[in-house]
Every structure is written in structure tokens, then in C-alpha cells.
C-alpha positions as CSV (number, residue, x, y, z in Angstrom):
1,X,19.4,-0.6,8.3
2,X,16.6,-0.9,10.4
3,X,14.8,0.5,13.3
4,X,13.1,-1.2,16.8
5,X,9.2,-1.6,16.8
6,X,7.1,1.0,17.6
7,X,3.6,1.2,18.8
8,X,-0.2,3.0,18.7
9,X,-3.2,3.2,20.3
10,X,-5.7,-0.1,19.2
11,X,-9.2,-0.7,20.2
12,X,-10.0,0.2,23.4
13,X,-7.0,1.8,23.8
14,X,-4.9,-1.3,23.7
15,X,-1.3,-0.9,22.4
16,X,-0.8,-2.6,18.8
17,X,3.0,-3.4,19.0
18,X,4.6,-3.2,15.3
19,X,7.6,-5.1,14.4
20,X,10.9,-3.9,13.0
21,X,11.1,-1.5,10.3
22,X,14.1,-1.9,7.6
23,X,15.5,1.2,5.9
24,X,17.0,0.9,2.3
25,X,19.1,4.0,1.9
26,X,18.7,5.8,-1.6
27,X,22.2,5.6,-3.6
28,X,22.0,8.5,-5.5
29,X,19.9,11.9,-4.8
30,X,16.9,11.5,-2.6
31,X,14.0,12.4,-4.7
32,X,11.3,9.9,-3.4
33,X,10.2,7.8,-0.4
34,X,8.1,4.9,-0.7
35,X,6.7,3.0,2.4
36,X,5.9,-0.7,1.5
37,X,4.0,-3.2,3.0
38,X,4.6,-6.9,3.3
39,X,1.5,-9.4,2.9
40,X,0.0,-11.7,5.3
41,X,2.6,-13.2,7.8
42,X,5.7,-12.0,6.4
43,X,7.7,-9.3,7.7
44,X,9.9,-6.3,6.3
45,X,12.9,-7.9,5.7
46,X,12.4,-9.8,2.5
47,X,10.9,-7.3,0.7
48,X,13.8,-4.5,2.2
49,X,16.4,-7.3,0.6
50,X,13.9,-7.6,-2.9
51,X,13.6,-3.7,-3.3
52,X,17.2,-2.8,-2.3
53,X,18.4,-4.5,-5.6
54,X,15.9,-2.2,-8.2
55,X,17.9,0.0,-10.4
56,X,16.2,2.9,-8.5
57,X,18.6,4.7,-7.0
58,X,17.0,8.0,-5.9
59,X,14.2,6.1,-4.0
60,X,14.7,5.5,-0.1
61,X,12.4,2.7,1.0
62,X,10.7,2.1,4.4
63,X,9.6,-1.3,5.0
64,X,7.9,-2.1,8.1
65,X,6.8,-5.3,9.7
66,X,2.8,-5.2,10.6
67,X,1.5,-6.4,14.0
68,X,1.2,-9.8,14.7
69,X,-2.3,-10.3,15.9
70,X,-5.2,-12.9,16.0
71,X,-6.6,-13.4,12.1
72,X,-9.8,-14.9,11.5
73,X,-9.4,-16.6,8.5
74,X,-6.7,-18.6,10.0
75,X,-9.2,-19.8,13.0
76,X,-7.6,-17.2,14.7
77,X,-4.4,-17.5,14.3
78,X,-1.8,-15.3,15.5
79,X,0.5,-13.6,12.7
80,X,1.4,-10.4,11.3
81,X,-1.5,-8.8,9.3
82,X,-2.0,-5.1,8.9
83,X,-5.7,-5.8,10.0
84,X,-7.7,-8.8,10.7
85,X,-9.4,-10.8,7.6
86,X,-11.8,-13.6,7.1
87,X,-12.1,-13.2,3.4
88,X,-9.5,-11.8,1.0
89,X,-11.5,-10.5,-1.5
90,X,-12.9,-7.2,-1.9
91,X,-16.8,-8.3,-0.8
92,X,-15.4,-9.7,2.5
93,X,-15.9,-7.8,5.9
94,X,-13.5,-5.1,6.1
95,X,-11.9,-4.4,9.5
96,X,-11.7,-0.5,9.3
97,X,-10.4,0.3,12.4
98,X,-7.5,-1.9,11.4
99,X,-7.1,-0.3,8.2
100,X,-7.1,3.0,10.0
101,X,-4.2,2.2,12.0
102,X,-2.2,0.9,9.8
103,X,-2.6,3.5,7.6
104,X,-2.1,5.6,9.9
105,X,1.0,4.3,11.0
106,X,2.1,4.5,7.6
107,X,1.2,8.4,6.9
108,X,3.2,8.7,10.6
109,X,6.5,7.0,8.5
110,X,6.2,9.3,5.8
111,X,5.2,12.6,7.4
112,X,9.5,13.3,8.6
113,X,10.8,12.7,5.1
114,X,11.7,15.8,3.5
115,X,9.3,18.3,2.4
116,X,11.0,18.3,-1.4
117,X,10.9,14.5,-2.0
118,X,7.4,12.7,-3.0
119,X,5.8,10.3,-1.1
120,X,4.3,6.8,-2.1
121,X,3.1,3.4,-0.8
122,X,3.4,0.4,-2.2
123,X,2.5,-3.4,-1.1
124,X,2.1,-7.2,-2.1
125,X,-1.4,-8.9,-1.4
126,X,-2.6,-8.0,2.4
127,X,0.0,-5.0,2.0
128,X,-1.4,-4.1,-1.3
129,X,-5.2,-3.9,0.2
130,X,-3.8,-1.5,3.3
131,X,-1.8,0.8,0.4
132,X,-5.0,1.2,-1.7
133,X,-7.0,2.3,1.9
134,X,-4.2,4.8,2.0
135,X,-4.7,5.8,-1.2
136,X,-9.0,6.3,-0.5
137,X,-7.8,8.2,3.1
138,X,-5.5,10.7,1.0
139,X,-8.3,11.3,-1.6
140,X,-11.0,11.7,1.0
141,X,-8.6,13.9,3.0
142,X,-9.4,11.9,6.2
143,X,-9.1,8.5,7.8
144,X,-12.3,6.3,8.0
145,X,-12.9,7.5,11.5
146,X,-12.5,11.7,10.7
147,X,-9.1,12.1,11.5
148,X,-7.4,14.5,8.8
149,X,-5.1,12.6,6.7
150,X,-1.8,14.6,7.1
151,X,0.7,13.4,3.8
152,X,0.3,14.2,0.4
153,X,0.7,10.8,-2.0
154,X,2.5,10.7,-5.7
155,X,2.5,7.2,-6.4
156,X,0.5,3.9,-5.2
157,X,1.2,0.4,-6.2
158,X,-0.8,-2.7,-5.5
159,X,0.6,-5.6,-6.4
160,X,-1.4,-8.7,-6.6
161,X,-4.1,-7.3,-3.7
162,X,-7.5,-6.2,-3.3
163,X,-9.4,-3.5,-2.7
164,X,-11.0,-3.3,1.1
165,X,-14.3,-0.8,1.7
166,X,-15.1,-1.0,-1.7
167,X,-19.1,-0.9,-1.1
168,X,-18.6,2.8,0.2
169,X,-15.5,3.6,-1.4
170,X,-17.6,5.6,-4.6
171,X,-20.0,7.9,-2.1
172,X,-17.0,9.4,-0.3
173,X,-15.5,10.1,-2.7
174,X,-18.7,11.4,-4.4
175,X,-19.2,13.8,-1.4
176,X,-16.5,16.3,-2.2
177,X,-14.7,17.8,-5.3
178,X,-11.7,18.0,-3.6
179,X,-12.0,14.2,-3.2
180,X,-12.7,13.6,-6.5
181,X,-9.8,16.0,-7.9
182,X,-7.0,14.4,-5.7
183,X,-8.6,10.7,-6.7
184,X,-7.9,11.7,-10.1
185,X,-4.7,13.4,-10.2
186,X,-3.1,9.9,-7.9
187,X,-1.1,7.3,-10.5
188,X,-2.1,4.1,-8.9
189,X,-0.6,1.0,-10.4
190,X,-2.5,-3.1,-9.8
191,X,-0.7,-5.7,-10.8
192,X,-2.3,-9.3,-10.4
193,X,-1.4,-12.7,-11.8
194,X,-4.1,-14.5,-14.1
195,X,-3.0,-17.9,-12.0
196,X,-3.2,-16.2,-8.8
197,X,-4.5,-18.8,-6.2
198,X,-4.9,-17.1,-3.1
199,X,-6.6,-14.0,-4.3
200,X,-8.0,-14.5,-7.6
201,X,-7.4,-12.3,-10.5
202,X,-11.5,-11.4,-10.7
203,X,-10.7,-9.7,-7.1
204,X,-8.0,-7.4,-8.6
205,X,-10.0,-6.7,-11.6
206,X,-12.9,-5.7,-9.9
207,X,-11.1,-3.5,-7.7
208,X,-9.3,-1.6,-10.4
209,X,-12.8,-1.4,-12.0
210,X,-14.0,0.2,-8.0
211,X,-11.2,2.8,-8.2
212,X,-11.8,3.8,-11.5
213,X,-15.5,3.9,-10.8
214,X,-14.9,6.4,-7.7
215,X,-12.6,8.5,-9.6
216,X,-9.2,7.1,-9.4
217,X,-9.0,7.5,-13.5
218,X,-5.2,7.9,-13.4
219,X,-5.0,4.0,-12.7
220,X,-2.7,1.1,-14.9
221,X,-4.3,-2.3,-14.6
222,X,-1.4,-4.7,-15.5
223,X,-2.1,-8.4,-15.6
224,X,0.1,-10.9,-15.9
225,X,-0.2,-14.5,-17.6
226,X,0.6,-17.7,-15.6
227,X,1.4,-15.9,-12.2
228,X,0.3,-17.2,-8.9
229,X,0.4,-15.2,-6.0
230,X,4.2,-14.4,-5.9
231,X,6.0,-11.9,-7.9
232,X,8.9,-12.0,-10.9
233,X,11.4,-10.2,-12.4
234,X,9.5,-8.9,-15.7
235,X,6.8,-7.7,-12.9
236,X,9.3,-5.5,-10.9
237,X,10.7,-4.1,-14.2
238,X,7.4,-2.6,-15.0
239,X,7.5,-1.1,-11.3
240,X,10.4,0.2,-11.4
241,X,9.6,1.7,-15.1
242,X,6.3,3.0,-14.1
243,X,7.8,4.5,-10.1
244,X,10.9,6.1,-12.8
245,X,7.9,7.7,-15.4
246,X,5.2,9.0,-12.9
247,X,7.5,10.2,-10.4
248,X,9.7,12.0,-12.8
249,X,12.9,10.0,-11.5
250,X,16.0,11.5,-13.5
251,X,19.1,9.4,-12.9
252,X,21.7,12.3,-14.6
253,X,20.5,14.4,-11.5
254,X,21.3,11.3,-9.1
């Protein structure tokens, strides 16, 4: 199933447009919802069609399809991106009031689900960077630009990403115990291929050594020998056993 595109406020007040938004039903009881987001110039179809076939039956699944906008490290090229790059590593300049709206368009997909299921966000590379902003929003209890973040998060995954506004990431969350408590009570799981060629495996290290560093302790960094910057069956087993263990997932009650 999925939806039309939808749209926010951008700089200046400029409209971002987002693409199509697929919907993968849950097949048993509804316990969980987990938005996730596609990497750089793809869309939310392939990964609705990847996802729909995880034994994970009590999770409903929101996959939308990011803006397609100008992106400086293609020269400016025009594809989706849920916020501009130049350099996809976690000391490149990060385009924070592109994070914001994406994350905030993600909070927006999650805040109608039911008040009884948990919530989570997930993503691959590009999609992976924007969940892990979430994730420092939710902890920090705002958005980068003061706006109260308005969903509470159970579960993050990052596969195969980075980590974007690392340089400040550790004094916000140093500014407040209630930060600090929700940073450490989050189960975030990285995943990252030692082969990856596109965003190297040092980049994922050294954001999962960030997180931790600022707090996120509840963290599983899971590396994976000979992977590039794709993803493989043995890699979406441990997702879907980690998503069945830290959300409490129980399959007799399905």
C-alpha cells in the first residue's frame, strides 16, 4: 500500500515536496511501527518490498520516499536525499536544517500510530545518518532548531551510515540529565561492512564510538566482513533478531 506525497515548510518557507510513502501492513498483532529511510537516490519502494518479506509479523513499516533536491556532492545534482551532502562521513558539513525536516517529517509519520505500539526508525546509508539525528532529537527532547520533539523512540537501527552533528552531538546531550537518561535507556543498533566503499567502515566506527561517548551506552556495533555498501541476508537476520529481542516481539501473542 502506499500513500501520495506530502509536503513541509523548507527554507525560506519554501515547500519541500516528499515522494510516495509505502505502507507494509503488520500480519499478526500490531505491536510496533518502524519508519525507515531509504539512502541517497533511492526511494521507498525497494526497501517496503525488502522489509515486507522479514519474519516480523507484528511490525507495520512506513517507508517514505525523501525529497528530491539539489546535492552537492553530486555537483549539484538533483535526487532524493533527506538533506543535502558534500561529504558522507561524519566530519563533513552537516545540513541541519535538512536534518530537521526530515526528521521532522518522520516524528509527523509516527506521532498517529497507536499509543500502545512502540515506535522506531530505521535506515540504510543517507537514511541511516537522518535515523541516528532522530535518535539525538529524541534524547535532547528537541529538534536542532528548539522545536519539542513530540514521539517517544524504542528502537534505532543504522545500517551501514554515519553519524551527522557529531562535533556537538556530546555537549547537548551533556546539558541535561534528562538527555542523558533517555540517550541511555535508547537500543540503537550500526551495522557497517568492513569493504564498504562509499562510506567507509572507520566512518561507522567512529560514529558508534560518538554515541557511545555522548551517552547512547545501550548501542550494538555489528561489523560485517567483506561487505560493500549493500546489505545481505545474514545482516537482516540479526535485525530482525535484535528489532524481536529489544522490542519484546512475542509471536504466540501475534
Amino acid at each position: 500500500m502506499s500513500y501520495g506525497s506530502s509536503s513541509s515548510g523548507g527554507r525560506g518557507g519554501r515547500r519541500v515536496e516528499y515522494g510516495r510513502t509505502y505502507v507494509v501492513r503488520p500480519k499478526g498483532r500490531h505491536q510496533a511501527t518502524i519508519v525507515w529511510l531509504h539512502g541517497l537516490g533511492d526511494n521507498g519502494a525497494s526497501w517496503s518490498q525488502l522489509l515486507d518479506s522479514l519474519p516480523l509479523p507484528n511490525i507495520k513499516w512506513i517507508c517514505p520516499t525523501a525529497p528530491t533536491r539539489a546535492v552537492a556532492a553530486f555537483g549539484g545534482f538533483p535526487c532524493t536525499a533527506w538533506f543535502d551532502v558534500e561529504d558522507t562521513s561524519v566530519d563533513g558539513r552537516d545540513d541541519i536544517e535538512g536534518l530537521d525536516a526530515s526528521a521532522a517529517h518522520v516524528a509527523n509519520l509516527l506521532s498517529s500510530e497507536p499509543s500502545d505500539v512502540k515506535l522506531g526508525i530505521g535506515g540504510f546509508s543517507m537514511g541511516a545518518a537522518a535515523a541516528l539525528h532522530s535518535a539525538a532529537c529524541y534524547a535532547h527532547g528537541r529538534f536542532t532548531n528548539g522545536v519539542a520533539y513530540p514521539v517517544t523512540l524504542s528502537a534505532v537501527i543504522g545500517l551501514s551510515g554515519w553519524l551527522p552533528c557529531s562535533r556537538t552531538l556530546k555537549s547537548k546531550m551533556d546539558s541535561s540529565q534528562t538527555a542523558l537518561r533517555r540517550a541511555g535507556a535508547l537500543p540503537i543498533l550500526l551495522s557497517h561492512g568492513r569493504a564498504d566503499e562509499v562510506i567507509t567502515y572507520r566512518n561507522g566506527e567512529k560514529s558508534a564510538d560518538f554515541l557511545r561517548g555522548s551517552g547512547f551506552q545501550y548501542l550494538n556495533f555489528k561489523p560485517y566482513n567483506g561487505l560493500g555498501h549493500y546489505t545481505i541476508p545474514e545482516e537482516m537476520d540479526d535485525v530482525c533478531k535484535w528489532l524481536s529481542s529489544r522490542l519484546g516481539l512475542d509471536r504466540s501473542r501475534g
